[in-house]
RORO-391923 format. One record per residue (C-alpha): residue number from 1; residue in one letter; x, y, z. Coordinates in steps of 0.1 Angstrom, whole numbers. Example, Ala and Ser with C-alpha at 12.3 -4.5 7.8 and 13.67 -1.06 7.14 Angstrom:
2
<r 1,a,<123,-45,78>>;
<r 2,s,<137,-11,71>>;
END
This chain:
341
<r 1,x,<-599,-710,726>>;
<r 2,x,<-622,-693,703>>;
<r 3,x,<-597,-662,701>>;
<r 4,x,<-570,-683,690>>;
<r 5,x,<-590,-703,667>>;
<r 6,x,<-596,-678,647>>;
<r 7,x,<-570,-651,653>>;
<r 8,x,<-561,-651,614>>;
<r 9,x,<-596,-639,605>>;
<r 10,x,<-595,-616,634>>;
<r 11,x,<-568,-595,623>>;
<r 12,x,<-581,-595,588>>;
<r 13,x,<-611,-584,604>>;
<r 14,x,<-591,-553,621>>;
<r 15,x,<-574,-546,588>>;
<r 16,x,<-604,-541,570>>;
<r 17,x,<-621,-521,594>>;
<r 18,x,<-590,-499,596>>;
<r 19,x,<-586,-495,562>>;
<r 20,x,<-624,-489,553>>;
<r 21,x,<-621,-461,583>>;
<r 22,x,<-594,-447,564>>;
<r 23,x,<-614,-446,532>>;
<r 24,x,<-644,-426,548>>;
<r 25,x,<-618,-403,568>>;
<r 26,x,<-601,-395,529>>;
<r 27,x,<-639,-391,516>>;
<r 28,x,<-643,-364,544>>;
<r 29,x,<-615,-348,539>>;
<r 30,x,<-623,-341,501>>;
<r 31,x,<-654,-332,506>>;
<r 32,x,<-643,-307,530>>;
<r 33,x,<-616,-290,508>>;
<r 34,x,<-641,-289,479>>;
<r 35,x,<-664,-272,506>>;
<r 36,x,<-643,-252,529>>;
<r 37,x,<-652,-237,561>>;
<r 38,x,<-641,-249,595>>;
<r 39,x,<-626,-281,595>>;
<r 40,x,<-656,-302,602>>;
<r 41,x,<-643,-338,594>>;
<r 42,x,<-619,-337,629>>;
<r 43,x,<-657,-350,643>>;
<r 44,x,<-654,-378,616>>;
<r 45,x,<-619,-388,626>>;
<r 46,x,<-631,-388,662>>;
<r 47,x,<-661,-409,655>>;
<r 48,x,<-644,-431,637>>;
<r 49,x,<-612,-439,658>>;
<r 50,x,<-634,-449,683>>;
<r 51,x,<-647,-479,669>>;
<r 52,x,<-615,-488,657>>;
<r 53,x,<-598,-486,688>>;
<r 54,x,<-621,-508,704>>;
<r 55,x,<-619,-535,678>>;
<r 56,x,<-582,-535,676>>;
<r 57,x,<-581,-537,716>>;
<r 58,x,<-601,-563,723>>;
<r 59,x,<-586,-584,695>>;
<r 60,x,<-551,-575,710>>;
<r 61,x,<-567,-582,743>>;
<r 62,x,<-585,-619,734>>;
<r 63,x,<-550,-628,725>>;
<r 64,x,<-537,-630,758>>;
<r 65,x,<-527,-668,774>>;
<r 66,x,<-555,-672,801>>;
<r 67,x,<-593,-663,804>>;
<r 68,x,<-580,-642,837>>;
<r 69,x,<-559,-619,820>>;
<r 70,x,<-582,-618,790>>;
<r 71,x,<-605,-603,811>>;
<r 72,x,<-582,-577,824>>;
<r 73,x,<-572,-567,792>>;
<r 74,x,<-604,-559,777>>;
<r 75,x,<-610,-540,809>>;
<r 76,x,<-582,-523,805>>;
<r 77,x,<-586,-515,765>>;
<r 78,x,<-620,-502,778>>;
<r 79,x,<-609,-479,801>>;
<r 80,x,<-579,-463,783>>;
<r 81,x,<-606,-460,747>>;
<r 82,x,<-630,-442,768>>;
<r 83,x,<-606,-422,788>>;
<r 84,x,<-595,-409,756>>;
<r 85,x,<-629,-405,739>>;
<r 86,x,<-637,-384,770>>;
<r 87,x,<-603,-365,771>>;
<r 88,x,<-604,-358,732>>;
<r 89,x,<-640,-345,735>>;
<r 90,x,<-630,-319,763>>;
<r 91,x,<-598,-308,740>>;
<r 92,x,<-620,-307,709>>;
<r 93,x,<-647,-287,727>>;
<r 94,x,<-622,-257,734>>;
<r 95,x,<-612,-275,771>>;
<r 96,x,<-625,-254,802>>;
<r 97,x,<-627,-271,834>>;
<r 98,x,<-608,-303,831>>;
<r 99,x,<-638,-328,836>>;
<r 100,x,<-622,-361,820>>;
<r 101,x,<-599,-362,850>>;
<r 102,x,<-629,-381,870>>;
<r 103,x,<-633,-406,844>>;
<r 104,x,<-600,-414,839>>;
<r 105,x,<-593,-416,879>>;
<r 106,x,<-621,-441,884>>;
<r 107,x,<-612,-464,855>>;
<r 108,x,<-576,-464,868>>;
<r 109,x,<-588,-474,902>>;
<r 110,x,<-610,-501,886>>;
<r 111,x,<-586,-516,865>>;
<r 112,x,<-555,-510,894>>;
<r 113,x,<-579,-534,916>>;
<r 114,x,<-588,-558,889>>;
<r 115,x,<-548,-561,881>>;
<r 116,x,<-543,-570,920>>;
<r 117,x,<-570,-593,920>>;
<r 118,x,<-556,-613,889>>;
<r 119,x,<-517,-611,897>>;
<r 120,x,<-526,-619,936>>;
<r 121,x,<-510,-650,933>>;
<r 122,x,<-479,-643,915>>;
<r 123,x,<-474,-615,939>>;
<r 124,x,<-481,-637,970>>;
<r 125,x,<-457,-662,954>>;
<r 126,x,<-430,-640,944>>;
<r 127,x,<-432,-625,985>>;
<r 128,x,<-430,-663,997>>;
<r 129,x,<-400,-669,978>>;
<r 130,x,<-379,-640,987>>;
<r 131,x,<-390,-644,1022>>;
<r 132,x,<-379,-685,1023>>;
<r 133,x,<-349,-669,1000>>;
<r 134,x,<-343,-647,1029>>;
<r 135,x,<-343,-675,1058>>;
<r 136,x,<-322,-697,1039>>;
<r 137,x,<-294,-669,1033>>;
<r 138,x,<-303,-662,1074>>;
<r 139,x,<-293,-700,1078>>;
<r 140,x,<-261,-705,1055>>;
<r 141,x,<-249,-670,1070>>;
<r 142,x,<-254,-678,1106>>;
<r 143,x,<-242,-721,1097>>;
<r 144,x,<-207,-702,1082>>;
<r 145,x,<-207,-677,1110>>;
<r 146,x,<-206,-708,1134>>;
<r 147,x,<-181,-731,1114>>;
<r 148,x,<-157,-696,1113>>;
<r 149,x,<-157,-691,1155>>;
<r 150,x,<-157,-732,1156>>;
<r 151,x,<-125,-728,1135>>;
<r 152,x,<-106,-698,1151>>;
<r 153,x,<-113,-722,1187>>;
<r 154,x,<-92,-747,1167>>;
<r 155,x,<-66,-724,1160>>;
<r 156,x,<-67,-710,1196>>;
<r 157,x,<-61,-744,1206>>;
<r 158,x,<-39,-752,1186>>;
<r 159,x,<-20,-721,1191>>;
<r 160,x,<-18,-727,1233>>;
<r 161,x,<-16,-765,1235>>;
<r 162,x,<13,-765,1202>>;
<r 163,x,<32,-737,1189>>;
<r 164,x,<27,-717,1222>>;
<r 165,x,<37,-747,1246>>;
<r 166,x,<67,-756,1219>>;
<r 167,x,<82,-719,1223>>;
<r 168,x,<80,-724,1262>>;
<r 169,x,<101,-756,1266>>;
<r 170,x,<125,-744,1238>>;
<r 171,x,<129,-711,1263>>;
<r 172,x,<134,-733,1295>>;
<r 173,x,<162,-753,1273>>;
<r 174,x,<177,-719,1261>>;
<r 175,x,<183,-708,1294>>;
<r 176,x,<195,-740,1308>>;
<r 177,x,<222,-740,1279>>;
<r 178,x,<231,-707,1287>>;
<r 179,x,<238,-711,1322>>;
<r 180,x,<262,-740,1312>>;
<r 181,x,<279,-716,1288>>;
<r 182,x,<294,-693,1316>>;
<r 183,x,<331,-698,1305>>;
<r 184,x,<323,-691,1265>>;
<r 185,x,<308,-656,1271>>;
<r 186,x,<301,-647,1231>>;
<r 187,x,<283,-684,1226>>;
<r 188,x,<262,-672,1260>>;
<r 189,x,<257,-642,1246>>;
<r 190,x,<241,-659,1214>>;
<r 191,x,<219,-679,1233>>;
<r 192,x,<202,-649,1256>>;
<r 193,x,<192,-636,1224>>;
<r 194,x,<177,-664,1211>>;
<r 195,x,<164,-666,1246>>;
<r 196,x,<148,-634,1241>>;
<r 197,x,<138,-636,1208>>;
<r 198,x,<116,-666,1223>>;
<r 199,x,<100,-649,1249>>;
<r 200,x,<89,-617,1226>>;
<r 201,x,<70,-649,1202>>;
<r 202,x,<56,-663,1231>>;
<r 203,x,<41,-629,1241>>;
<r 204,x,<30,-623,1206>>;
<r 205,x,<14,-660,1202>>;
<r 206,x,<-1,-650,1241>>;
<r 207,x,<-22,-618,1224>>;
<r 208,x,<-31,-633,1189>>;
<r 209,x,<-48,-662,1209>>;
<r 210,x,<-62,-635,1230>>;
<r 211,x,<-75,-624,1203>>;
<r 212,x,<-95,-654,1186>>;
<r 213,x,<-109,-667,1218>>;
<r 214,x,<-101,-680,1252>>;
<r 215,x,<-103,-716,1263>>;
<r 216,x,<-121,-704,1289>>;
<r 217,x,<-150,-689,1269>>;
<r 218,x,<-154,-727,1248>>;
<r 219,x,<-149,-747,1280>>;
<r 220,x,<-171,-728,1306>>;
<r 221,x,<-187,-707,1289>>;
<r 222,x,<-196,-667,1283>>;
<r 223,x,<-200,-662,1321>>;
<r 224,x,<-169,-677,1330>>;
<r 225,x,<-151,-660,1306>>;
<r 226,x,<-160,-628,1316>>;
<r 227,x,<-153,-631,1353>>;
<r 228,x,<-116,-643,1340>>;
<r 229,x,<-117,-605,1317>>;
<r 230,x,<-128,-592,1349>>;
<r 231,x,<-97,-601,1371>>;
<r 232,x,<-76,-592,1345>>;
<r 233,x,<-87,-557,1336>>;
<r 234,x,<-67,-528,1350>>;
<r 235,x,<-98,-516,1368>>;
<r 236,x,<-115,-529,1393>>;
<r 237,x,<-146,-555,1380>>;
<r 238,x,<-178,-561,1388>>;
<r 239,x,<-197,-590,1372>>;
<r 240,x,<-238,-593,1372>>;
<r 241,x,<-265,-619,1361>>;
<r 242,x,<-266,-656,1352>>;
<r 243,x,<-266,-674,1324>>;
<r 244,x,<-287,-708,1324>>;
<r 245,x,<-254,-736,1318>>;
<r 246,x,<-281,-758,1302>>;
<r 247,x,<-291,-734,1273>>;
<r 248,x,<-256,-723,1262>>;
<r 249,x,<-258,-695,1234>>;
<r 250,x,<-241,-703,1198>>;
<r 251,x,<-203,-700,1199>>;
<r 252,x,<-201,-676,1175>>;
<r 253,x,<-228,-655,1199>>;
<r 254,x,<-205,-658,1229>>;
<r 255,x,<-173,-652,1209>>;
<r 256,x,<-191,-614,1198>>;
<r 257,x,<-202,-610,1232>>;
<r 258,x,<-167,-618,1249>>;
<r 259,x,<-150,-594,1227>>;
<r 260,x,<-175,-568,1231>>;
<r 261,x,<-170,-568,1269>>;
<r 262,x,<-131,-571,1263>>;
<r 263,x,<-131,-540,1240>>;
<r 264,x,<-153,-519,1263>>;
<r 265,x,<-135,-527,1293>>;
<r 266,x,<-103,-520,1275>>;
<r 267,x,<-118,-485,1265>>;
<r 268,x,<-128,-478,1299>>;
<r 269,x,<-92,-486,1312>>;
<r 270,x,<-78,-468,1282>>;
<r 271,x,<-102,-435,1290>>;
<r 272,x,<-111,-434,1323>>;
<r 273,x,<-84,-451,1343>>;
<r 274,x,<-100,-442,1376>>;
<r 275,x,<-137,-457,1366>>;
<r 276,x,<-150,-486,1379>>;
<r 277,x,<-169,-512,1352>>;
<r 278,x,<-203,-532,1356>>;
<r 279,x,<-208,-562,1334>>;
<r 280,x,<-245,-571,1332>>;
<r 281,x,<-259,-605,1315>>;
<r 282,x,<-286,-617,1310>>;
<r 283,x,<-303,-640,1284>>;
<r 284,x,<-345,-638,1277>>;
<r 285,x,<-372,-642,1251>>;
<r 286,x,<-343,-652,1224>>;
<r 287,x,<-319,-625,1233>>;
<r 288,x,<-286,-624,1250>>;
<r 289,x,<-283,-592,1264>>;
<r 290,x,<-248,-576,1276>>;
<r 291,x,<-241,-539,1290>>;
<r 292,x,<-209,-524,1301>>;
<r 293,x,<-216,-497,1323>>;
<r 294,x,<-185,-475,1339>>;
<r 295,x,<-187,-442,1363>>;
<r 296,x,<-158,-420,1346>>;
<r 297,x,<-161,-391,1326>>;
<r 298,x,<-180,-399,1298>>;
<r 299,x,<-180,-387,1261>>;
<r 300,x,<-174,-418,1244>>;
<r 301,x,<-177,-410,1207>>;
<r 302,x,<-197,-435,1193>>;
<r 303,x,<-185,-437,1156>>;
<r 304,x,<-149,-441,1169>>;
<r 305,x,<-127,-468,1155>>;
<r 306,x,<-133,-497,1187>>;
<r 307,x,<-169,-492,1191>>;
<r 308,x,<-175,-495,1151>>;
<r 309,x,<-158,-521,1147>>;
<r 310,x,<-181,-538,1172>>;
<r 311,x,<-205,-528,1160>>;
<r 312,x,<-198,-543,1125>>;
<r 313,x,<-194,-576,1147>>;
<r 314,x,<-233,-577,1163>>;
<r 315,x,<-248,-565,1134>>;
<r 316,x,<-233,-588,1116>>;
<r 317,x,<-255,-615,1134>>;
<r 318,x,<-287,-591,1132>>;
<r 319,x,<-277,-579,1170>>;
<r 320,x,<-279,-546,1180>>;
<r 321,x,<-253,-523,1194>>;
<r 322,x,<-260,-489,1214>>;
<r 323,x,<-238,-464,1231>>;
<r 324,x,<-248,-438,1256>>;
<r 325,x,<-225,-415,1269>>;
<r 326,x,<-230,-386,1294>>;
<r 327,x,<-201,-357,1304>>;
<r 328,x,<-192,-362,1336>>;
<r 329,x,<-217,-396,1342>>;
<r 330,x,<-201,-426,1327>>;
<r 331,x,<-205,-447,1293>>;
<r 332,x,<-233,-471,1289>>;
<r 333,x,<-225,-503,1261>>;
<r 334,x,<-255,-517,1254>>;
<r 335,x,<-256,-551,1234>>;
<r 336,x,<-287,-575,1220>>;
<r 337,x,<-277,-605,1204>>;
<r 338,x,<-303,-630,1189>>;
<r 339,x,<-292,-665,1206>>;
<r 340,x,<-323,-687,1197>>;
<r 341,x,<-320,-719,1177>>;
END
């Protein structure tokens, strides 16, 4: 308060001390050129910058908001005037062993630990709000993750119980119409086509529902589903480990696990036709755990298009994806998802 008072009077105060230092360096100077000889008044500049320095420092310094940083300032001002004074007298004494460097080190440790001490809680409070920053961008992500699989279900539904179910009555009709159009040939002809044409949309609604998500998976369950990929796959299946019905994992958890176990068994029918597949779950301590084992040749590349793209999937909910591969061994998928609430 008393810095602010009178800060007016205390940078006339500087001024005139800067400008009667200037005065006496000018006097030395004369004197010295009416003199000669070595150049003597660099002692008088030095002796009188010091003073200077101080006074305009901790004036600077007693101008600063709160008593904390006050303090720290005129520490600092300290430390960086006699640093100088220390390094200017080693220059002006012809240098030699650099001496000021133990000075300067232990003010800057000094005044480093006196900063932490004052900023403390502006630093604690900057690392509390990036880390609730942090969970709330881990909520609205995993909250839009959830809404997206809760949407594609919709779809998937929507898909099998409407468009899907539509295309098969309007096949059934097609080729009751064209059995009663035996005598009119071209008009038969007309209507196979359609026929057909019906029964390639079916199949393509059949795989793009496939691909969103099964019934299965939202009605029974990750387990469930997987025993159903199991029967289906063009290698023989075996399904391990329980999951507990009562603690079901997010949907949007079991939808990246489903199509993990659907890509790798595809891969393993794709690469290894001969292989037989494991499927292992389990779920503990927060983590749903899946691993797709096979006995074929091995050699899985990693970075390859199928396994990356799953990868994007898990670590897209913070899960982790590993893939070991061994010649003439089998493949190893290795998934962790975080399931907890």
């Amino acid at each position: 308060m008393l810095a602010v008072m009178h800060r007016p009077a205390a940078r006339m105060a500087v001024g005139l001390h800067a400008g009667i230092s200037l005065v006496v360096a000018l006097a030395a100077f004369v004197v010295w050129a009416g003199t000669g000889g070595a150049f003597w008044p660099v002692w008088v500049f030095y002796g009188l910058a010091i003073p200077l320095s101080l006074h305009a420092g901790v004036w600077w310094a007693l101008d600063r908001p709160t008593a904390a940083e006050r303090g720290l300032a005129v520490h600092g001002v300290v430390a960086a005037v006699v640093s100088m004074t220390v390094f200017l007298a080693w220059a002006l004494s012809g240098g030699g062993r650099f001496f000021p460097v133990w000075v300067i080190a232990s003010f800057a440790i000094t005044v480093g630990v006196h900063a932490l001490i004052v900023h403390r809680r502006r630093l604690f409070s900057q690392e509390r709000e990036l880390t609730e920053r942090v969970d709330e961008l881990t909520r609205t992500r995993r909250g839009a993750l959830d809404a997206q699989a809760a949407e594609l279900r919709r779809i998937e539904r929507d898909l099998h119980d409407g468009a899907q179910a539509r295309l098969v009555a309007l096949s059934m009709h097609l080729g009751r119409a064209e059995e009663r159009l035996e005598d009119r040939p071209e008009v038969a002809d007309l209507v196979r086509r359609a026929r057909a044409e019906a029964s390639t949309a079916i199949g393509e609604l059949r795989d793009l529902a496939r691909g969103i998500a099964p019934p299965v998976l939202a009605d029974r369950g990750l387990p469930a589903a997987v025993e159903a990929l199991g029967q289906r796959a063009a290698i023989p299946v075996t399904v391990r480990g329980e999951l507990d019905p009562e603690r079901r994992t997010p949907p949007v958890v079991e939808n990246a696990a489903y199509f993990v176990v659907a890509e790798a068994l595809t891969n393993v029918a794709k690469h290894a036709p001969g292989a037989r597949a494991t499927v292992s779950l389990a779920q503990r301590d927060g983590l749903l755990t899946v691993e797709v084992a096979d006995d074929g040749p091995g050699g899985a590349d990693p970075d390859g298009g199928g396994l990356t793209g799953l990868r994007h999937r898990v670590e897209a909910l913070d899960g982790r994806l590993s893939v070991t591969s061994v010649a003439a061994t089998g493949t190893l998928v290795r998934v962790e998802l975080p399931c907890g609430s």
